[in-house]
N, CA, C and O atoms as a GROMACS GRO file, in nm:
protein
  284
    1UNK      N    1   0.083  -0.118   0.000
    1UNK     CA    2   0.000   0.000   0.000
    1UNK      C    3   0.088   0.125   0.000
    1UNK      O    4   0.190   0.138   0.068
    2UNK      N    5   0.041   0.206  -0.075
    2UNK     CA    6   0.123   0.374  -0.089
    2UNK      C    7   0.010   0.452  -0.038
    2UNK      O    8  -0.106   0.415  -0.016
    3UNK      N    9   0.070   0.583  -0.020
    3UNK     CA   10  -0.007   0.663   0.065
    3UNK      C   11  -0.033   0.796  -0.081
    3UNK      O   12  -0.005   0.794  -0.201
    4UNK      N   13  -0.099   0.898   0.009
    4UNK     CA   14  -0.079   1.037  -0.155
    4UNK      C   15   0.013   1.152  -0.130
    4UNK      O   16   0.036   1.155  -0.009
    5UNK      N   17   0.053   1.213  -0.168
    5UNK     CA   18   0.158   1.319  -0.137
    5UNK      C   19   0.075   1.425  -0.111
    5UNK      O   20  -0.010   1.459  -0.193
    6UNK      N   21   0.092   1.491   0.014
    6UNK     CA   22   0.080   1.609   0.051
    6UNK      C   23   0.104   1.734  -0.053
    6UNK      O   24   0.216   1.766  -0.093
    7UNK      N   25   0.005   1.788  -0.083
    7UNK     CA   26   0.057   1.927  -0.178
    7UNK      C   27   0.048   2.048  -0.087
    7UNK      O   28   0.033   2.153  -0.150
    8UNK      N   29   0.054   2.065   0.065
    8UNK     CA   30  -0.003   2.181   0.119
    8UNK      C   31  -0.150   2.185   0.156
    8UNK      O   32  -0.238   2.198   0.070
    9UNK      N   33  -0.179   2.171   0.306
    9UNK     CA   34  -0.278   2.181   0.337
    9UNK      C   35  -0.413   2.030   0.246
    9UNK      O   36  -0.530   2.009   0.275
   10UNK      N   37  -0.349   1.978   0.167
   10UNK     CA   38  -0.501   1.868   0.157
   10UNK      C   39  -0.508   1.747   0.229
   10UNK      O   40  -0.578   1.655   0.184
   11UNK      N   41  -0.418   1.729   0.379
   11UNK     CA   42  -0.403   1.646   0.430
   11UNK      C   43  -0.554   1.561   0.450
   11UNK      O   44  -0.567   1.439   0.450
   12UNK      N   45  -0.625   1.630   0.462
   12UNK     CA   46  -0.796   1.608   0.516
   12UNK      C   47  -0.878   1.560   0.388
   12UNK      O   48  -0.996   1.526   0.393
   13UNK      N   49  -0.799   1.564   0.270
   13UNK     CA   50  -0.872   1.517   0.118
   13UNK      C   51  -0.805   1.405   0.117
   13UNK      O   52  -0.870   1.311   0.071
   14UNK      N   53  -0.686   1.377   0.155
   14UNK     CA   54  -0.624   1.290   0.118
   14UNK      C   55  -0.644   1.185   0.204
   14UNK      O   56  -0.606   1.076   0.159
   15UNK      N   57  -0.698   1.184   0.329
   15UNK     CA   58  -0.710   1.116   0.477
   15UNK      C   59  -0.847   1.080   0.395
   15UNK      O   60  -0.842   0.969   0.342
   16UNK      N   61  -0.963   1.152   0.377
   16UNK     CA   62  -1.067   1.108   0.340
   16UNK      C   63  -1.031   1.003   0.155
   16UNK      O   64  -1.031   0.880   0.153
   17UNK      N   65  -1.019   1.045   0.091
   17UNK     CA   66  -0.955   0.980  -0.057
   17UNK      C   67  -0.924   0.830   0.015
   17UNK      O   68  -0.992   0.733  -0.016
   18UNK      N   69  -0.843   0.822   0.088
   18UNK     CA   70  -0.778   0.724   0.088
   18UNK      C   71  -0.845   0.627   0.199
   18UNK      O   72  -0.821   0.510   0.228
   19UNK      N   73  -0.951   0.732   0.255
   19UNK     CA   74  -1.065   0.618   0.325
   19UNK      C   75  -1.124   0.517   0.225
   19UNK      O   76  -1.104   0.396   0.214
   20UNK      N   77  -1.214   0.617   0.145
   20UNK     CA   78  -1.324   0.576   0.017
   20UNK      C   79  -1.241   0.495  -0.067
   20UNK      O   80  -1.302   0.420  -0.143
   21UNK      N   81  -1.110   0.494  -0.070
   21UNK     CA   82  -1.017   0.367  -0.236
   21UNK      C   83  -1.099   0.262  -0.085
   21UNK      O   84  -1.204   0.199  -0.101
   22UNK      N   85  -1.040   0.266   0.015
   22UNK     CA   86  -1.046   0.111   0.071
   22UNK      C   87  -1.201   0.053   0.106
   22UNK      O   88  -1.235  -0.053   0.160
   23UNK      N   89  -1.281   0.166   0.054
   23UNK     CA   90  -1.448   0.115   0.059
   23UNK      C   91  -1.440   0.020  -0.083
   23UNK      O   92  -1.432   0.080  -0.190
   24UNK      N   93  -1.443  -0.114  -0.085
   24UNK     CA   94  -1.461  -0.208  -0.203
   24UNK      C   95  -1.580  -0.142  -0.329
   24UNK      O   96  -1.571  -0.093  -0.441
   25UNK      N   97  -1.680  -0.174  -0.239
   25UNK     CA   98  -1.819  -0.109  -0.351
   25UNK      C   99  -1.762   0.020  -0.422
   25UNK      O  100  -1.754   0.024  -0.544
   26UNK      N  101  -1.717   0.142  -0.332
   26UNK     CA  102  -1.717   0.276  -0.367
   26UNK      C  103  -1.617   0.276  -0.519
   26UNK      O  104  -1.648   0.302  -0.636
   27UNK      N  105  -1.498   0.238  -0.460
   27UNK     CA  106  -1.387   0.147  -0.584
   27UNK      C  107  -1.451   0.136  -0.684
   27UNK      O  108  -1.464   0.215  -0.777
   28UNK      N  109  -1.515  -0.015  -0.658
   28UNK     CA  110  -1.591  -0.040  -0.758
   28UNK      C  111  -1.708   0.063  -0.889
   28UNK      O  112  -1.728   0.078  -1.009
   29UNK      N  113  -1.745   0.099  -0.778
   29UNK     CA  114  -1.834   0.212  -0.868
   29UNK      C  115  -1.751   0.317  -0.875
   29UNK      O  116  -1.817   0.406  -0.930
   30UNK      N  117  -1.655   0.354  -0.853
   30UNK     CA  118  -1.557   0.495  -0.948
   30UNK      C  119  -1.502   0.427  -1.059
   30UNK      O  120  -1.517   0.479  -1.170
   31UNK      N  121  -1.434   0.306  -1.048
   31UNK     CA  122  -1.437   0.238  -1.171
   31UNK      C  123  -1.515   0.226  -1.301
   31UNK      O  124  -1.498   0.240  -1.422
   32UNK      N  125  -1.617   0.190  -1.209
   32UNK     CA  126  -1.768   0.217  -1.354
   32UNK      C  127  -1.802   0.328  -1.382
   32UNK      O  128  -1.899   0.350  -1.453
   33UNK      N  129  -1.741   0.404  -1.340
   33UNK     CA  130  -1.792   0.547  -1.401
   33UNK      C  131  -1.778   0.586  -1.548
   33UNK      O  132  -1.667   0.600  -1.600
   34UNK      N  133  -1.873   0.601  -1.603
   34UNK     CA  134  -1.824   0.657  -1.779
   34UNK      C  135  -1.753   0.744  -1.817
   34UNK      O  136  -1.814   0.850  -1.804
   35UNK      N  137  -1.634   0.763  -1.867
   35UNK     CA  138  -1.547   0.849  -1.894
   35UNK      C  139  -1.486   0.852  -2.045
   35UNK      O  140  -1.422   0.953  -2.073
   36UNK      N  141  -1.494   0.786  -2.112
   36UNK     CA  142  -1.483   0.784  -2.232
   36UNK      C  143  -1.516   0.909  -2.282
   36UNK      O  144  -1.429   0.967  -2.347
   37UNK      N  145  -1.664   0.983  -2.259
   37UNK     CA  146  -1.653   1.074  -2.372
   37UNK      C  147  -1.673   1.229  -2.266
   37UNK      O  148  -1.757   1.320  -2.264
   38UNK      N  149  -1.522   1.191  -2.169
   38UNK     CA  150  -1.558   1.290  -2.054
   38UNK      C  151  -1.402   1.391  -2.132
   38UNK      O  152  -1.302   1.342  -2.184
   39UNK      N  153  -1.435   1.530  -2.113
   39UNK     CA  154  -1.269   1.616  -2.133
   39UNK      C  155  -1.143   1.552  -2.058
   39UNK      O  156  -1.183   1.473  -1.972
   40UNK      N  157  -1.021   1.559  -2.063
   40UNK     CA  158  -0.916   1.510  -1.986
   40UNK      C  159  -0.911   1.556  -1.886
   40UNK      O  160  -0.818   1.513  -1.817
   41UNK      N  161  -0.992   1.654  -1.826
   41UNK     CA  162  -0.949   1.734  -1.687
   41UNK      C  163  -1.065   1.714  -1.613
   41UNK      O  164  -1.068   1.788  -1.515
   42UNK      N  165  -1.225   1.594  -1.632
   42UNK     CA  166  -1.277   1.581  -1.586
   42UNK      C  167  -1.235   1.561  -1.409
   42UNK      O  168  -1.118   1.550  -1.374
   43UNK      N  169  -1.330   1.559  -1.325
   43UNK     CA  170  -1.345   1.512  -1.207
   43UNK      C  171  -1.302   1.375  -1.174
   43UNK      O  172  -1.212   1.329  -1.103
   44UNK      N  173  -1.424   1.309  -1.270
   44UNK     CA  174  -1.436   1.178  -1.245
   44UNK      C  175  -1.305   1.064  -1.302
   44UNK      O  176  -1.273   0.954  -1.259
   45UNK      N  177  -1.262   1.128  -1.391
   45UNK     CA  178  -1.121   1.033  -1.488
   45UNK      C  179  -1.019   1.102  -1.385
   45UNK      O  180  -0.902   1.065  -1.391
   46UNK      N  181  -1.050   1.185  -1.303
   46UNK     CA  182  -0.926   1.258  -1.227
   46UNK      C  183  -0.876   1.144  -1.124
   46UNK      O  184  -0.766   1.091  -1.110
   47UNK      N  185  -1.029   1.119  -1.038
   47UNK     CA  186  -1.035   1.000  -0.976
   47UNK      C  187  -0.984   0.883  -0.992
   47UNK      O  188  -0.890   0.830  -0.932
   48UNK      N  189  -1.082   0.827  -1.116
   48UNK     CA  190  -0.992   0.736  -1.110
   48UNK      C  191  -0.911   0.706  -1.127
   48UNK      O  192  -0.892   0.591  -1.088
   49UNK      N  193  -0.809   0.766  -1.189
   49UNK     CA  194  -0.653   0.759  -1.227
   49UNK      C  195  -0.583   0.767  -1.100
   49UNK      O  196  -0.463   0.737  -1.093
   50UNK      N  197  -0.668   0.814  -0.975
   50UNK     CA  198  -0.566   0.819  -0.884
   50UNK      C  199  -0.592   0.707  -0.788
   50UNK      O  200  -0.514   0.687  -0.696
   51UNK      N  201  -0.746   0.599  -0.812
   51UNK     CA  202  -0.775   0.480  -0.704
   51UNK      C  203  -0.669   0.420  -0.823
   51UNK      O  204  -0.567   0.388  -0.762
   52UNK      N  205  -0.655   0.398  -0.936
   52UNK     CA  206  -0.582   0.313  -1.039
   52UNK      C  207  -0.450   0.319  -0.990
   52UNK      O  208  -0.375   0.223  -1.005
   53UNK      N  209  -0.415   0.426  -0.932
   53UNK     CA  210  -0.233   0.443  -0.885
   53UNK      C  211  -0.205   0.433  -0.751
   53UNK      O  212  -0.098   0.398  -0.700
   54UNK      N  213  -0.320   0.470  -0.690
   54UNK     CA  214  -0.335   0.375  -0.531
   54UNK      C  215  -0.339   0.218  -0.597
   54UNK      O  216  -0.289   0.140  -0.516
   55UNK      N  217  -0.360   0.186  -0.656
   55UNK     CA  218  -0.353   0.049  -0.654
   55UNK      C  219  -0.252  -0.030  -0.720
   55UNK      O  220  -0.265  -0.153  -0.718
   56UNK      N  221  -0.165   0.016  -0.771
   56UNK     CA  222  -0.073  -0.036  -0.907
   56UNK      C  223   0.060   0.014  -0.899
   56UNK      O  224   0.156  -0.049  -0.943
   57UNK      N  225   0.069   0.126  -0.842
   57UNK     CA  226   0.220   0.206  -0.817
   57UNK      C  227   0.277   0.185  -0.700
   57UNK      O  228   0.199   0.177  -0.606
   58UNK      N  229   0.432   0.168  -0.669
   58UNK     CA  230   0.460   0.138  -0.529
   58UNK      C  231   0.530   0.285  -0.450
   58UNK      O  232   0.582   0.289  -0.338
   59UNK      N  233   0.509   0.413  -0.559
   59UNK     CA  234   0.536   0.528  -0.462
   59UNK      C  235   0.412   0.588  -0.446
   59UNK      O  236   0.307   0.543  -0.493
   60UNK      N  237   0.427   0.723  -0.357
   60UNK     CA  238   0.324   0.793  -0.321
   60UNK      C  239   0.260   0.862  -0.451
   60UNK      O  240   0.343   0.888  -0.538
   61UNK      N  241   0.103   0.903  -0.485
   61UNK     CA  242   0.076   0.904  -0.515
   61UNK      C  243   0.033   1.066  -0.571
   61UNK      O  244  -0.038   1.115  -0.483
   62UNK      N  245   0.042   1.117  -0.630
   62UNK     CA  246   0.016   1.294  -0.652
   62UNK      C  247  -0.142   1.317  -0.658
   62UNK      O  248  -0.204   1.229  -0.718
   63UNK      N  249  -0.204   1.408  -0.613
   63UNK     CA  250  -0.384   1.422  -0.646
   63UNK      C  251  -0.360   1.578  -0.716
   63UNK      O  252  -0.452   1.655  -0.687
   64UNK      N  253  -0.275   1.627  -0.785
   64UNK     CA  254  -0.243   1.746  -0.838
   64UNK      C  255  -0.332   1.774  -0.913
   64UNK      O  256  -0.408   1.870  -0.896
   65UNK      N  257  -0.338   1.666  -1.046
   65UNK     CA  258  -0.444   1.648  -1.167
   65UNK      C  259  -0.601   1.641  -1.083
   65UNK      O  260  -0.698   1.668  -1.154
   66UNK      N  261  -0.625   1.609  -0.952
   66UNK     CA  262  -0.749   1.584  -0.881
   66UNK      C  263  -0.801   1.731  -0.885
   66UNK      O  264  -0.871   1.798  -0.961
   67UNK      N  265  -0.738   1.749  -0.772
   67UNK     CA  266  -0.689   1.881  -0.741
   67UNK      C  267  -0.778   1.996  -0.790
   67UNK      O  268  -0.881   2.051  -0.752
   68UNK      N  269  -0.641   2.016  -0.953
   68UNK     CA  270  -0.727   2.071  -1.017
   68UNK      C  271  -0.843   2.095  -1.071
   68UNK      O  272  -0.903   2.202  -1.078
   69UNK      N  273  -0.876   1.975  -1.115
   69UNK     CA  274  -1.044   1.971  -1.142
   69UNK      C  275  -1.134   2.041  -1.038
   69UNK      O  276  -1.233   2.099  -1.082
   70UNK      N  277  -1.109   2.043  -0.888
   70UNK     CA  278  -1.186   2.119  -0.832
   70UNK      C  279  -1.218   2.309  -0.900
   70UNK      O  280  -1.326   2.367  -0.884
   71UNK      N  281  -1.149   2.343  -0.942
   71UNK     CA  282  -1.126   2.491  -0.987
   71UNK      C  283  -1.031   2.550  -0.937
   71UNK      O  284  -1.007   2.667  -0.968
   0.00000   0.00000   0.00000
């Protein structure tokens, strides 16, 4: 298991983020989310690229690209 990198102050996004990857169902359904015909800077493809690297990468993890999508 890897953790996410701190960017300043999102300790409390990232504490929560990294609750919801280890909810199975929740996983599951960010997975199914439709993204195919979503822009690259969507929300939802933001996501999952980052439960996909919580799960697959063995360093910490960046939510920069997340992040942003907020505005």
């Amino acid at each position: 298991m890897v953790g996410l990198k701190n960017q300043g102050a999102t300790c409390y996004m990232n504490s929560l983020l990294q609750s919801l990857f280890h909810l199975t169902s929740l996983r599951s359904a960010v997975y199914a989310m439709p993204t195919e015909d979503l822009e690259t800077d969507s929300m939802a493809l933001a996501l999952q690229r980052v439960f996909v690297q919580l799960q697959t990468i063995e360093t910490a993890v960046s939510t920069k690209e997340l992040t942003k999508t907020f505005g």
